[in-house]
Structures are given as structure tokens and as C-alpha cells.
N, C-alpha and C positions, 0 to 999 in steps of 0.2 A: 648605187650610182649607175646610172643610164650607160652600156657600153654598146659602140656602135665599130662593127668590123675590127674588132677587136682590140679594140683602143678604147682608155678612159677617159670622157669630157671631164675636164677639171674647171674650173674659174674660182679665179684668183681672191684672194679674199682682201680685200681694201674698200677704201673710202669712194666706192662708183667712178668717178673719170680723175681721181684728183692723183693718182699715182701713174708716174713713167711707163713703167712697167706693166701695166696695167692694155692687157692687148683691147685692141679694137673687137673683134669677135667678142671676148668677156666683157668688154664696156656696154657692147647694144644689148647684149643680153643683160646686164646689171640695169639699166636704161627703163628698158622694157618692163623687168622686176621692179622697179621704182612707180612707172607709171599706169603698169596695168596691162596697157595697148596704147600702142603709138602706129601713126603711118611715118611712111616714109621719109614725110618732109619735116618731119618732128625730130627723128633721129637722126639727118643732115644738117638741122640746123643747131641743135644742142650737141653734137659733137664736132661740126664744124669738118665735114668731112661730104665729099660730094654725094649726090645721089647713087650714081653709078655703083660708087663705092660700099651705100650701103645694100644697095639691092642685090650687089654680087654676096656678100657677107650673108642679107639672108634669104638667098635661096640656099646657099651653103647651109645657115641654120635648120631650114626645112629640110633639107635632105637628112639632116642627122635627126630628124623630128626634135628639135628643141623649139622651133615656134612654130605656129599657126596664124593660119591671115582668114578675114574673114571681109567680102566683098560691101563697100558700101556704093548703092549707084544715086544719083540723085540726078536727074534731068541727060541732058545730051552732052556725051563727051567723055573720055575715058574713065572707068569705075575707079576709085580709092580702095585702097587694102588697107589695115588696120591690123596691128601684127599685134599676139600673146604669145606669153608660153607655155609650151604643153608640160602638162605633169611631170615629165621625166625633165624638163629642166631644173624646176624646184628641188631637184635632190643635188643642183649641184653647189647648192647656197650650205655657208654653216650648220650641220646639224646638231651638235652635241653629244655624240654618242646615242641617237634616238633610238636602234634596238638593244642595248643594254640597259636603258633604264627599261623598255616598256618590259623587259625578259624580269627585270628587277622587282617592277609595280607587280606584274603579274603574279610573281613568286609571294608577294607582299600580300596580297588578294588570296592567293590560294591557300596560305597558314593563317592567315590572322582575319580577313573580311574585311569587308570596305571599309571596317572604321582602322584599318589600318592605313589602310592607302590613303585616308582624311587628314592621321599623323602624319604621313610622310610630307604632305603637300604643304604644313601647317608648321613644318618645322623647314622647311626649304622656305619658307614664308618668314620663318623669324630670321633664318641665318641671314636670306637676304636684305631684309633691314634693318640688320646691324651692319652690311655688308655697305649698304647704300648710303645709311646715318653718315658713317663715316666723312664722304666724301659730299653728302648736300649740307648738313648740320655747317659748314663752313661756308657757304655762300648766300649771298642775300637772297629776302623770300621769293622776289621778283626772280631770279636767275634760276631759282630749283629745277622749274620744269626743262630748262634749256640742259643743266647737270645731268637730269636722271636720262635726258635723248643723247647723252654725250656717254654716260655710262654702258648706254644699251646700244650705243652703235659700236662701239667695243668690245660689247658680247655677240655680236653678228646678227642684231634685231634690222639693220639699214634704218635706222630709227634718225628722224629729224621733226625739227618746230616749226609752227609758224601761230600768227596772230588773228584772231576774229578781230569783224568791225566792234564787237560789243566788247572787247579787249580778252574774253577768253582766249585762253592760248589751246592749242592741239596738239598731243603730240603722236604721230605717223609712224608706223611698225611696218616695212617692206618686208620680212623676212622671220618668218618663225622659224627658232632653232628648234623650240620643242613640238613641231605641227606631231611628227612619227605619235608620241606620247600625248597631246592634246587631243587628236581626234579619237582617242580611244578614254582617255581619262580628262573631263573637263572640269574637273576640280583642278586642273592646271594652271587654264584662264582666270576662274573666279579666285584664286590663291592671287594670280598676278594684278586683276583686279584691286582685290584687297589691300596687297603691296602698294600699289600706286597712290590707293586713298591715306592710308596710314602715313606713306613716307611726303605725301604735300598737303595734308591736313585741308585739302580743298575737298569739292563736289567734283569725282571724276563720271565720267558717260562712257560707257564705250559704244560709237554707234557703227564701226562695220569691225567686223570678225573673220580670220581668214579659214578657222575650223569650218564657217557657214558657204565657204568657196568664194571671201570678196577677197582682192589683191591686197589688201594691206589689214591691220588694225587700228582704227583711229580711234582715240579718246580725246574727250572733250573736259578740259581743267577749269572749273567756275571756282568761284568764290562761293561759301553753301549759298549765303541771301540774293545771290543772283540767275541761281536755277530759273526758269520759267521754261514752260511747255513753249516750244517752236518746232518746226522742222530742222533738220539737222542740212548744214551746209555743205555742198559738195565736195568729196575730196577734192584734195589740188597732186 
């Protein structure tokens, strides 16, 4: 974790802006982690908090390098910032214990070989859906994909739905617990992959990946006879 003048950034772990307690500082940064990059008047009016207010917030952010603004100009008149965050902020989201497993995998790797670390991924793959069954196997087929973003935003994925015109539903990954262990071992995704397809028996896609450096990971839930080649629609 990112430590700046001797002090550790923490943020709070909850549901983005929906808890009390929940500071302003960790909201625009939770925000920001949600959207990717946001300007200014993006995170004034979705937290309903003046400009002033957030500008003071993040130049404070920049100072402790937890965001980055990058200049947009277009015609005559003052230039637009667009604010991200920098790598050391990502650590301060849910990890999981990410250097004990990779110290773990690795150990796993270095007595048995990759066909162990295939087990390991394969059996993290059944527990979890028996783990999942549990709690989708009870709700209608329509509601699944909304359960399994309701289960993973309770493991610290910041995971939510939403709807295609063509009625595919999406569901949005803010936050990887396991990135520490994924960018090293990606039988972690394709395990999580497979989960998804087994536990809603649909055609899942995944078309952005945060291992590939995009802000979030999105999948696309079809029905199998409704797959057809398109371009893939913007995140939201």
C-alpha cells in the first residue's frame, strides 16, 4: 500500500457513495475507480458537491500521487482535465491477500509444475460454484446475472448490471481483488471465465480485461442462439 509522509492511504470499503461514513476523498476516488476518468464536473454533479470542493480534494489527490489529470483542449477557452488513477491508488481497493497466494502459486509451480497450479485454479473453480449454486440455484433465471454482481460486489469486485438494447445483460467488474495473482498467473481469468459460463448456463464474452490495463472487466451474458459477431458497445 501506497505510503505517503509516513502515513497509510486507506479507503473504506463499501458500496461507492451509498454509506455515511463513507468520506468525500475515498468517494471521488471510489468514483473515479468506477468510471475510469471523470472531469471535474462529472464528480460535482454525481456527488452533488461543489466544484470548488472537488478541485480542492484533488489537487490534494495529486499531491499524494493517487490521481492523474490529463489536458483535453478543443477550440478557444479554458482546457478540460480528465482525472485517473495512478497505479498506487489501485492498491488501495480490496486485495485478497494477493502476495500470499502469488508466494503460494509460486511454491505450487516450483514442486509440482504448471499442471499443478491448473489444479489449483480448477479446484478454486469447483469450490466456487458450489459456493455460487448455493445462493443463484434459488432465484429466477432472469435475476441470475443481477445475484452473481450482487455476490461479487460483496467479495470487493465493485461489480454492477445493466441492460443491452438487444436485451443482453452486462455485467461490470470495477475492481480486481485477485489483479497482484492474475497478472502473473492468467489461468485465474480464464478459471473466472469458466465460472461465469457454467454457473448461468448462457454465452458469456468477456470484452475488456483489466490484466490488459482497461478500468474495469466487462462481460457480455447472451443467450447461446443469440451470439452474432457485432462490435462490442461502450462501457458505461
Amino acid at each position: 500500500m501506497k505510503r505517503n509522509n509516513g502515513e497509510v492511504n486507506e479507503l473504506v470499503h463499501t458500496d461507492l457513495l451509498d454509506k455515511a461514513n463513507h468520506s468525500t476523498r475515498n468517494a471521488i476516488i471510489a468514483l473515479i475507480k468506477q468510471k475510469g476518468e471523470a472531469g471535474m464536473k462529472d464528480i460535482s454533479s454525481s456527488m452533488g458537491i461543489s466544484k470548488m470542493a472537488v478541485s480542492k480534494h484533488l489537487t490534494n489527490l495529486e499531491r499524494d500521487q493517487l490521481v492523474q489529470k490529463r489536458v483535453i483542449r478543443s477550440g478557444v477557452g479554458r482546457p478540460e482535465y480528465r482525472y485517473s488513477l495512478t497505479p498506487d491508488a489501485h492498491y488501495l481497493f480490496p486485495t485478497s491477500y494477493p502476495y500470499i497466494a502469488l508466494s503460494a502459486l509460486s511454491f505450487i509451480e516450483d514442486r509440482i509444475g504448471e499442471s499443478g497450479v491448473k489444479d489449483f485454479f480448477e479446484k478454486r473453480r469447483q469450490e466456487l460454484t458450489q459456493r455460487y449454486s448455493s445462493r443463484m440455484n434459488s432465484v429466477p433465471d432472469d435475476e441470475r446475472v443481477e445475484e452473481l454482481a450482487r455476490i461479487r460486489e460483496e467479495e470487493g469486485f465493485l461489480a454492477e448490471t445493466n441492460r443491452l438494447s438487444d436485451g443482453s445483460m452486462v455485467l461490470l467488474e470495477h475492481n480486481c481483488p485477485l489483479m497482484t495473482v492474475a497478472s502473473k498467473y492468467r489461468l485465474a481469468c480464464s478459471s473466472e471465465l469458466d465460472l461465469f459460463k457454467e454457473l448461468l448456463g448462457q454465452d458469456v464474452e468477456r470484452t475488456h480485461w483489466m490484466v490488459n490495463g482497461e478500468h474495469m472487466c466487462r462481460y457480455i451474458v447472451r443467450k447461446p442462439h443469440d451470439r452474432i459477431h457485432q462490435p462490442s458497445e461502450a462501457p458505461e
